[in-house]
C-alpha positions in Angstrom: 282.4 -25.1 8.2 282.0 -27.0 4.6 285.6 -25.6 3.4 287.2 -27.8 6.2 284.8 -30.5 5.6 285.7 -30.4 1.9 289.6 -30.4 2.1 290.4 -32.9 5.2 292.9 -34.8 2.9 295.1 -31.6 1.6 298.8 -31.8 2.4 300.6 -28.5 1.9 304.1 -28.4 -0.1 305.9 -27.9 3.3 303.8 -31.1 5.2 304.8 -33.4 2.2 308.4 -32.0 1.9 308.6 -32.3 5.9 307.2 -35.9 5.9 309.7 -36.8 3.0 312.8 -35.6 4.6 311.8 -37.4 7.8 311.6 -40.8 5.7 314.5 -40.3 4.1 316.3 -39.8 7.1 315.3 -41.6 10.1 317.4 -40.2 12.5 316.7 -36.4 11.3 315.0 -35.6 14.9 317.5 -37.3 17.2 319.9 -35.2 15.7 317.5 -32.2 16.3 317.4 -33.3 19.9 321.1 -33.6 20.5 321.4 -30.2 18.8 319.3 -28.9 21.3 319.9 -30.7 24.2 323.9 -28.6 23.1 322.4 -25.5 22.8 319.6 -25.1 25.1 319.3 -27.3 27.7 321.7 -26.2 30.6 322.3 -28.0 33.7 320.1 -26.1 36.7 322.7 -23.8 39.1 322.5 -24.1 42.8 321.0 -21.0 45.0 324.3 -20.9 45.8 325.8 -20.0 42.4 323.1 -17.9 41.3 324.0 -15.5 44.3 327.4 -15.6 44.2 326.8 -14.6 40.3 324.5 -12.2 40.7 327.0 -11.0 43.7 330.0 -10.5 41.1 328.2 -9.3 38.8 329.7 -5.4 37.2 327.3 -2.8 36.9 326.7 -1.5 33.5 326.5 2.5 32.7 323.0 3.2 31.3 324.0 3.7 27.7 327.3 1.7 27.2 328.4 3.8 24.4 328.5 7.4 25.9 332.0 8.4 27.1 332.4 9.3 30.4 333.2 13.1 30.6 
C-alpha cells in the first residue's frame, strides 16, 4: 500500500505525548508494574483452599433484590 509507504515516520499526538512522559520520568513504568503487581497479581490458592471456598460458599437467590414472600 503507498499510504503506509508514504507516512512510515508519522508520530501521532498520543505516541509523542507517551514517549515524552516516559523521558521525563524514568521510573513511570516501574511504578505501573508495582501498581499492578498490588492490584492484580494474586498469589495462586492451593486445591485445598479453592474447595474449602467454593465449600463455604452461600447460595445466592436468583434475583437478589426480590423479597421473599
Amino acid at each position: 500500500m503507498k499510504f503506509l509507504k508514504q507516512n512510515h515516520k508519522y508520530e501521532s499526538d498520543h505516541s509523542l505525548f507517551i514517549k515524552d512522559l516516559k523521558a521525563k520520568n524514568p521510573d513511570l513504568e516501574a511504578g505501573q508494574q508495582a501498581g499492578r503487581a498490588i492490584l492484580w497479581d494474586k498469589a495462586s490458592t492451593s486445591l485445598d483452599d479453592q474447595a474449602r471456598d467454593k465449600a463455604s460458599a452461600v447460595k445466592q437467590q436468583a434475583y437478589v433484590y426480590q423479597n421473599k414472600v
